[in-house]
PyMOL Python script that loads the backbone (N, CA, C, O; Angstrom):
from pymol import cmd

cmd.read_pdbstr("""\
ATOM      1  N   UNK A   1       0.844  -1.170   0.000  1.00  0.00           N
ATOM      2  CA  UNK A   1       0.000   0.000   0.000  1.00  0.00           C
ATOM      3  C   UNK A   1       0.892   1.237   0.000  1.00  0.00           C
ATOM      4  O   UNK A   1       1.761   1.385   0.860  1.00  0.00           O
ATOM      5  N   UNK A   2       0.679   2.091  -0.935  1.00  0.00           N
ATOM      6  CA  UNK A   2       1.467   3.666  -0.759  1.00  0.00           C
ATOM      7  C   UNK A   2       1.409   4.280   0.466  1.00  0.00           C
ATOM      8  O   UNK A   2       0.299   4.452   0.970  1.00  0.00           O
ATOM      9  N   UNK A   3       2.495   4.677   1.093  1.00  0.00           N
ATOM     10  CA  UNK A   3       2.289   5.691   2.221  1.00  0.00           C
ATOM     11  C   UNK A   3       2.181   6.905   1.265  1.00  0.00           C
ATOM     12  O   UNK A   3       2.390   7.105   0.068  1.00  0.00           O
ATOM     13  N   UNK A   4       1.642   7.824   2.628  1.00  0.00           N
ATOM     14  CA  UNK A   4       1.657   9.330   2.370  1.00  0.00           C
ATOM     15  C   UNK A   4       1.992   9.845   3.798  1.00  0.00           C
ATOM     16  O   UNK A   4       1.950   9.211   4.852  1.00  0.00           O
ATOM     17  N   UNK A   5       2.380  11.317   3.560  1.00  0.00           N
ATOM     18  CA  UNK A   5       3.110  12.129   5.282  1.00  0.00           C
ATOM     19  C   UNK A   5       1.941  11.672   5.990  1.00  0.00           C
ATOM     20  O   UNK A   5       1.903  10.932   6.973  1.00  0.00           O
ATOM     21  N   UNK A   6       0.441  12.525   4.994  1.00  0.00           N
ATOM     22  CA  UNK A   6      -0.556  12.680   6.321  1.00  0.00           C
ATOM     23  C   UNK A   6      -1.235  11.705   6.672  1.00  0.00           C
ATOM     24  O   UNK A   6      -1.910  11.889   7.686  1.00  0.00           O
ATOM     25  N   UNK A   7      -1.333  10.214   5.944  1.00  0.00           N
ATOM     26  CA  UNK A   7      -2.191   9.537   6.250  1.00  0.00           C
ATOM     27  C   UNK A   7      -3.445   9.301   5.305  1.00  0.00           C
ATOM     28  O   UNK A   7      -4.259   8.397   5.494  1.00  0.00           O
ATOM     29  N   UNK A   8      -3.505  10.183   4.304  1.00  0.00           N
ATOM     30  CA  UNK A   8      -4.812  10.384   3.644  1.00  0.00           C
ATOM     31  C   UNK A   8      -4.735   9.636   2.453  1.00  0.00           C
ATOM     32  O   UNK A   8      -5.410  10.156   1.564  1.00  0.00           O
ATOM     33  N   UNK A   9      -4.148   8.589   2.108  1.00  0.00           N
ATOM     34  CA  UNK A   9      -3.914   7.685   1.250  1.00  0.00           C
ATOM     35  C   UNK A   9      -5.772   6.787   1.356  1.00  0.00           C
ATOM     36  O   UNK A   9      -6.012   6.562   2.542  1.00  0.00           O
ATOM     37  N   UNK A  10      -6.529   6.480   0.754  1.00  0.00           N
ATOM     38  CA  UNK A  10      -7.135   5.732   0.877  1.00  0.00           C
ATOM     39  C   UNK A  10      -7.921   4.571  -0.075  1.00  0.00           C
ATOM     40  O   UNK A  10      -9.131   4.661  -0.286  1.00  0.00           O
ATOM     41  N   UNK A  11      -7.069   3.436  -0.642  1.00  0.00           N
ATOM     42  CA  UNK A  11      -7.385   2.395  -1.240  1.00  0.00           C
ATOM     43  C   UNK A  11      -8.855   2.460  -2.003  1.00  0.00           C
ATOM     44  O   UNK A  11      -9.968   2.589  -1.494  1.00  0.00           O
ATOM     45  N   UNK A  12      -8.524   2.342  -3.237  1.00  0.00           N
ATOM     46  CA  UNK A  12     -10.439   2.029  -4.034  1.00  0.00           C
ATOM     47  C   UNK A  12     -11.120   0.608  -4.130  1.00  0.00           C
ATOM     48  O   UNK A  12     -12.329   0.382  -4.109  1.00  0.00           O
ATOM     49  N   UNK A  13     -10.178  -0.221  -4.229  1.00  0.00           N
ATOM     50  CA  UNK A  13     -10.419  -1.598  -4.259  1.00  0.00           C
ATOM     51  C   UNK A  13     -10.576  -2.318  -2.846  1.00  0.00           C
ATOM     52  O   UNK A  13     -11.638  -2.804  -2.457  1.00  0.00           O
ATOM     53  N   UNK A  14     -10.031  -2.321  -2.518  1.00  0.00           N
ATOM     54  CA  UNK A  14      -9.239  -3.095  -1.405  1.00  0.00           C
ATOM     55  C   UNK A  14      -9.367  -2.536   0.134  1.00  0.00           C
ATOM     56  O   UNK A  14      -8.221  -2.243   0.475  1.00  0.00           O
ATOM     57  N   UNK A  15     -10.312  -2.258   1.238  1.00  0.00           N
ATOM     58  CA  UNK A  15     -10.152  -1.506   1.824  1.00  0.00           C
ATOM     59  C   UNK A  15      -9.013  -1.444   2.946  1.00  0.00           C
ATOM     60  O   UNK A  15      -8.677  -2.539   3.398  1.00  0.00           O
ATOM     61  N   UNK A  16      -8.302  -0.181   3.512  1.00  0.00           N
ATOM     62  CA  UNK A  16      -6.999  -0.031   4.059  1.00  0.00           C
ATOM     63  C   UNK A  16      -6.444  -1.461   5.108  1.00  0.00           C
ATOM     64  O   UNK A  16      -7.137  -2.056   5.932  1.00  0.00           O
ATOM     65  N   UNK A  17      -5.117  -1.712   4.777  1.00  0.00           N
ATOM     66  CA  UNK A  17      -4.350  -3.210   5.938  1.00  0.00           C
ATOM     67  C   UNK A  17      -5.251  -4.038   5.276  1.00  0.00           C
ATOM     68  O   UNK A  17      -5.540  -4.954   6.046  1.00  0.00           O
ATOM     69  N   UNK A  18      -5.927  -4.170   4.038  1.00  0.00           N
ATOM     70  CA  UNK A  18      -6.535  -5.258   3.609  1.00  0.00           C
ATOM     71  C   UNK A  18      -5.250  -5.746   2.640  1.00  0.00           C
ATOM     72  O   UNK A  18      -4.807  -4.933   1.829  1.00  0.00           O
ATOM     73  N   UNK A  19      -4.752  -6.876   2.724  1.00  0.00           N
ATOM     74  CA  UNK A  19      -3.709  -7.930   2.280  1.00  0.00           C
ATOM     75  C   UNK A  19      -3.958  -8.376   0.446  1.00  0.00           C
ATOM     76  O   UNK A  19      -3.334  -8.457  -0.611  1.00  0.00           O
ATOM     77  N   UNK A  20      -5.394  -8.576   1.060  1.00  0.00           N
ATOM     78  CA  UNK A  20      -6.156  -9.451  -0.570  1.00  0.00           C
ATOM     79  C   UNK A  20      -7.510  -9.053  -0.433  1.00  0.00           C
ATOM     80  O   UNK A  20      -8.067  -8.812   0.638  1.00  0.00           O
ATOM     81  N   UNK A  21      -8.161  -8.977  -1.887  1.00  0.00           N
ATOM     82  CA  UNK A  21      -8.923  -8.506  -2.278  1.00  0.00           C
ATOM     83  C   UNK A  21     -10.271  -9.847  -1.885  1.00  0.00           C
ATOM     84  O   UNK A  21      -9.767 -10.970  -1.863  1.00  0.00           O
ATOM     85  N   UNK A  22     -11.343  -9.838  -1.684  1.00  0.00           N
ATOM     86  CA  UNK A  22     -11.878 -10.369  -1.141  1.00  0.00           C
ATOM     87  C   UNK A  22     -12.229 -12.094  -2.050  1.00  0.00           C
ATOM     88  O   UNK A  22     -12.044 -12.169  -3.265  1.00  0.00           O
ATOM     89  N   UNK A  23     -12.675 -13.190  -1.321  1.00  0.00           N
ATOM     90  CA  UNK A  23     -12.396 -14.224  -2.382  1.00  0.00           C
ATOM     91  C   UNK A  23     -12.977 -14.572  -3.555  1.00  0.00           C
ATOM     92  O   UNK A  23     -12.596 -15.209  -4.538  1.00  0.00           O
ATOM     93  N   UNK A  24     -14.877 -13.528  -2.969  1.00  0.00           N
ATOM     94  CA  UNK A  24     -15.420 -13.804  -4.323  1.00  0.00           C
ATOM     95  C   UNK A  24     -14.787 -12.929  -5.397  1.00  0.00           C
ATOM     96  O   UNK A  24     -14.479 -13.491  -6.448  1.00  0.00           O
ATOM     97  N   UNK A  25     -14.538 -11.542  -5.261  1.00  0.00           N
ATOM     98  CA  UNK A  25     -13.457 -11.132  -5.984  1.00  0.00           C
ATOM     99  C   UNK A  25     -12.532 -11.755  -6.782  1.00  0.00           C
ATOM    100  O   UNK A  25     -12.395 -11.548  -7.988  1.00  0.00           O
ATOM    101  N   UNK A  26     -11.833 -12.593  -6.043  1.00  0.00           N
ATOM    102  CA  UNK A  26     -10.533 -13.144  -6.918  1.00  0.00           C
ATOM    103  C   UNK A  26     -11.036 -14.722  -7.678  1.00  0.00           C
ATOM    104  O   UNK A  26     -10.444 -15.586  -8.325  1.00  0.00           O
ATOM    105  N   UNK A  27     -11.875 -14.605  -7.390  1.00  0.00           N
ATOM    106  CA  UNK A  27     -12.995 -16.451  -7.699  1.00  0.00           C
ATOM    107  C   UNK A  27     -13.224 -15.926  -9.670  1.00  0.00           C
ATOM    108  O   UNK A  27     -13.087 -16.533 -10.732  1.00  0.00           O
ATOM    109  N   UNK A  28     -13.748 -14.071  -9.160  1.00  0.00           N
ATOM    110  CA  UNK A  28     -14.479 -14.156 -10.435  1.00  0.00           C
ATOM    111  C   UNK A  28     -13.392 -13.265 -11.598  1.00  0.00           C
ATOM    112  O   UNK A  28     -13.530 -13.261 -12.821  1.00  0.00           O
ATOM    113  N   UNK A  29     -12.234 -12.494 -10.750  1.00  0.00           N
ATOM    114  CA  UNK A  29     -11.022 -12.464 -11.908  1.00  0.00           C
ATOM    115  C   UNK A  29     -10.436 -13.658 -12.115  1.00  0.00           C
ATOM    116  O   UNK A  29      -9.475 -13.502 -12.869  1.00  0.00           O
ATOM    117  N   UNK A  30     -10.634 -15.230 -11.659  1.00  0.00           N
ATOM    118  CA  UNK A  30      -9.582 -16.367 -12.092  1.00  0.00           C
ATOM    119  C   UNK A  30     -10.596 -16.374 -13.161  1.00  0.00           C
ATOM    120  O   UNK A  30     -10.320 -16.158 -14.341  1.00  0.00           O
ATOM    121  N   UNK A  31     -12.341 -16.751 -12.503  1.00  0.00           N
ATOM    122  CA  UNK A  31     -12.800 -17.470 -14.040  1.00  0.00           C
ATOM    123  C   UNK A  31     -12.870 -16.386 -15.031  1.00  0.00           C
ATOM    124  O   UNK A  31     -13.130 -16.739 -16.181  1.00  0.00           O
ATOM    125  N   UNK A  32     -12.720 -15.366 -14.846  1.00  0.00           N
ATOM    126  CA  UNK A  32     -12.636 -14.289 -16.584  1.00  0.00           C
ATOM    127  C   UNK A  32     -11.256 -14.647 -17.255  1.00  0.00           C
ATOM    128  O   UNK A  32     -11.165 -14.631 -18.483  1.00  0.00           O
ATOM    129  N   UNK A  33     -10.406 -14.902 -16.624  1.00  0.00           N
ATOM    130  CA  UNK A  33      -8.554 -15.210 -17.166  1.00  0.00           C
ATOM    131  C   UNK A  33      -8.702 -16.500 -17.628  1.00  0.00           C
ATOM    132  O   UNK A  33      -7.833 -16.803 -18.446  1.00  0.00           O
ATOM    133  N   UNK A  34      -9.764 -17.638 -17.307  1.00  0.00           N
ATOM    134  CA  UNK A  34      -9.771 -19.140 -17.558  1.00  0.00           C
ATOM    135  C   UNK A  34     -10.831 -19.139 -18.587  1.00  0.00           C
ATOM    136  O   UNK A  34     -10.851 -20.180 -19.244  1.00  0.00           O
ATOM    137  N   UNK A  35     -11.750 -18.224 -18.918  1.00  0.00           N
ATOM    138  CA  UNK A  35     -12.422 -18.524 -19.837  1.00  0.00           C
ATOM    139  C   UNK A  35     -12.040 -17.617 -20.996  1.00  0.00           C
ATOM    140  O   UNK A  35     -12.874 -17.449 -21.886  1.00  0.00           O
ATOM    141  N   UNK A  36     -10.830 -17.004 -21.069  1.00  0.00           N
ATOM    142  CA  UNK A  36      -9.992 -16.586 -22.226  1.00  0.00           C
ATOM    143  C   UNK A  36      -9.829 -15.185 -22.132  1.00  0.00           C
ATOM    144  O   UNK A  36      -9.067 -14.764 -23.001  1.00  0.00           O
ATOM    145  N   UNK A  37     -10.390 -14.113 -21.198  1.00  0.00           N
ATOM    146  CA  UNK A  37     -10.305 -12.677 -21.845  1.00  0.00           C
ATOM    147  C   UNK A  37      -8.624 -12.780 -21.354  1.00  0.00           C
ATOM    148  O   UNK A  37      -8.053 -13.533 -20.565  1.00  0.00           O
ATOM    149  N   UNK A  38      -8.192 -11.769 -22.127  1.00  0.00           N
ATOM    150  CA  UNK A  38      -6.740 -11.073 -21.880  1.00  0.00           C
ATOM    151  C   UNK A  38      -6.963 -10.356 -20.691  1.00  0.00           C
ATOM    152  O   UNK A  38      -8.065 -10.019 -20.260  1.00  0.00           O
ATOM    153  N   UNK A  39      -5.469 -10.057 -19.994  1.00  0.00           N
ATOM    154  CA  UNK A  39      -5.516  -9.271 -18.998  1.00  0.00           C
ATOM    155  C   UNK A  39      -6.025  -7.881 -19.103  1.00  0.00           C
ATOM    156  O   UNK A  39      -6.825  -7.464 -18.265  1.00  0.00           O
ATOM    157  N   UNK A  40      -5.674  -7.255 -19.930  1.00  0.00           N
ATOM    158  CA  UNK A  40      -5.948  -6.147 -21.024  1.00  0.00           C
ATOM    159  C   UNK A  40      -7.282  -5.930 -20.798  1.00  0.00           C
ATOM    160  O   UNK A  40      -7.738  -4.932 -20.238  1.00  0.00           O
ATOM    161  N   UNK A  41      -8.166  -7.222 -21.398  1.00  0.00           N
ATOM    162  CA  UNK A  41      -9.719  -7.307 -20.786  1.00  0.00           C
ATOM    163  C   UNK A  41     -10.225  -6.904 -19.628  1.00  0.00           C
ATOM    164  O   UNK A  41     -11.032  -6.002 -19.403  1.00  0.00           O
ATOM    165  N   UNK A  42      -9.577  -7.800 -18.760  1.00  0.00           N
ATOM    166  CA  UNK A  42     -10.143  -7.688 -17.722  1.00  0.00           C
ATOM    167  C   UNK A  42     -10.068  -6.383 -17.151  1.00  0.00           C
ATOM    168  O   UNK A  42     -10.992  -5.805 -16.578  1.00  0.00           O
ATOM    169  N   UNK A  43      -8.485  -5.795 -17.413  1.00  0.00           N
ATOM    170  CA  UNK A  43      -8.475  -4.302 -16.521  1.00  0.00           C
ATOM    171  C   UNK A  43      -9.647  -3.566 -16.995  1.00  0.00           C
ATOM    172  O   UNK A  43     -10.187  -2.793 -16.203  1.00  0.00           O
ATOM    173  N   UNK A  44     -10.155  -3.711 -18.285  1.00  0.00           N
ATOM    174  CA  UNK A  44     -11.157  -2.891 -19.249  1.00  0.00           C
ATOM    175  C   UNK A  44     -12.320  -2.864 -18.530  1.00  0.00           C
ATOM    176  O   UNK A  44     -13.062  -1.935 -18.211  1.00  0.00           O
ATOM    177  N   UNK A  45     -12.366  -4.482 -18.253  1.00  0.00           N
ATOM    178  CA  UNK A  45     -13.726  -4.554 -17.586  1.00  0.00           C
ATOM    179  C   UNK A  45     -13.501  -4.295 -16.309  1.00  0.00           C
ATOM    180  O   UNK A  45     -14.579  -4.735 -15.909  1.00  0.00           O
ATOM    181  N   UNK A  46     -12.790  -3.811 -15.012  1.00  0.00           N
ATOM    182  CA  UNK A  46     -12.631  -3.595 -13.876  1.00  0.00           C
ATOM    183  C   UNK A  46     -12.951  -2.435 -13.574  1.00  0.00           C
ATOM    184  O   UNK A  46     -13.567  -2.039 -12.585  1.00  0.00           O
ATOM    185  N   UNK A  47     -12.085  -1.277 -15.348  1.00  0.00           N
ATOM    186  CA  UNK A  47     -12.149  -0.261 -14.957  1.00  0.00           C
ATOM    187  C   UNK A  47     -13.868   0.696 -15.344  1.00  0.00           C
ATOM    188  O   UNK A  47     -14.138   1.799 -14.868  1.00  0.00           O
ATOM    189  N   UNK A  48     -14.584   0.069 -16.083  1.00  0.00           N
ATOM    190  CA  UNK A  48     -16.265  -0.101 -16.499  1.00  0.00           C
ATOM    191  C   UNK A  48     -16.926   0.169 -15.632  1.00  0.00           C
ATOM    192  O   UNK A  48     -17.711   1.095 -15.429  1.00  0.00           O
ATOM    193  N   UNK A  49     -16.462  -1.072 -14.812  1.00  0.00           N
ATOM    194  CA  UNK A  49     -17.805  -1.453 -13.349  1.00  0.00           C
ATOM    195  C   UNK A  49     -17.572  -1.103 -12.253  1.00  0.00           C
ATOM    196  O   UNK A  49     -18.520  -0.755 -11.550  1.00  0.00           O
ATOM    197  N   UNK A  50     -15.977  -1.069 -11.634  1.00  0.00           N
ATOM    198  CA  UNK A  50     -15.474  -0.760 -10.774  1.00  0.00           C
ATOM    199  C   UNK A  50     -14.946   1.237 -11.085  1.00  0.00           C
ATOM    200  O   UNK A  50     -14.991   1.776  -9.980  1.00  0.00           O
ATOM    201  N   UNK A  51     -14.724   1.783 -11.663  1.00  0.00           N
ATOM    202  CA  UNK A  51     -13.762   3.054 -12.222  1.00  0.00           C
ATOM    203  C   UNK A  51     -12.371   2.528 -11.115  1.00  0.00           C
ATOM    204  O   UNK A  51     -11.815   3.313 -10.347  1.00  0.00           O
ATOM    205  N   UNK A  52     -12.089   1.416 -11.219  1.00  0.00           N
ATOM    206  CA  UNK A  52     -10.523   1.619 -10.862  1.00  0.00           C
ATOM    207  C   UNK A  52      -9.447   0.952 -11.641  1.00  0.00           C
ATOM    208  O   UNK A  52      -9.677   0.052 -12.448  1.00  0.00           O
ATOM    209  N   UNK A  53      -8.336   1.392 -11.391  1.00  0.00           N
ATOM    210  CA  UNK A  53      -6.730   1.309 -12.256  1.00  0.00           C
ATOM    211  C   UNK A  53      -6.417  -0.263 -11.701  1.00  0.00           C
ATOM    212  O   UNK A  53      -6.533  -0.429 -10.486  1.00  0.00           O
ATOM    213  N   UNK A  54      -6.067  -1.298 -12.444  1.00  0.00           N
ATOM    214  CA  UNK A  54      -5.510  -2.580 -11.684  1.00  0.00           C
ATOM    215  C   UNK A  54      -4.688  -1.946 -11.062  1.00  0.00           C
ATOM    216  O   UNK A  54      -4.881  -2.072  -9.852  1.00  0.00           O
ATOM    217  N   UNK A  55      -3.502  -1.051 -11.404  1.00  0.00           N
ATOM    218  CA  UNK A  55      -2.441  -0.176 -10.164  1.00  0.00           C
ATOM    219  C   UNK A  55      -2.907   0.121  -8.460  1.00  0.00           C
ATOM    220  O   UNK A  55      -2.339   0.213  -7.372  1.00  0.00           O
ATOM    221  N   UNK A  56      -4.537   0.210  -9.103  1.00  0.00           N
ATOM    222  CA  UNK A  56      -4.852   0.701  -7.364  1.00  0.00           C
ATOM    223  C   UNK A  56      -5.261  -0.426  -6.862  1.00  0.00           C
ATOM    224  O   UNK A  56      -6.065  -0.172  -5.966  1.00  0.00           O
ATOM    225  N   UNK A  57      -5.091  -1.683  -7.007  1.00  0.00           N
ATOM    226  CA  UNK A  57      -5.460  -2.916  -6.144  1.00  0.00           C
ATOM    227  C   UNK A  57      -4.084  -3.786  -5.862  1.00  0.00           C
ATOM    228  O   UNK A  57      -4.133  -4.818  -5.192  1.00  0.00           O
TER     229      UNK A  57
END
""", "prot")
cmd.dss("prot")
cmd.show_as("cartoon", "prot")
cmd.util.cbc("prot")
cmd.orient("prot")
């Protein structure tokens, strides 16, 4: 996770001292990568539904 001086850093994905993203989360980026989209895809589709950067998770 990025520090900052003041503290005001605050995660879009993932909420703060969270390690991993939650399991149904990562259940449903394995099956989009196993049923063929490119990574490319998926960020596309993350950034659609979610508005976030794979960078910020």
């Amino acid at each position: 996770m990025p520090r900052d001086r003041n503290g005001e850093y605050e995660p879009r994905a993932a909420k703060k001292y969270q390690n991993t993203l939650t399991q149904d989360m990562e259940e449903k980026l394995i099956s989009m990568y196993a049923k063929g989209m490119t990574t490319g895809d998926i960020e596309s589709h993350l950034r659609e539904l979610y508005d976030i950067d794979v960078s910020d998770i």
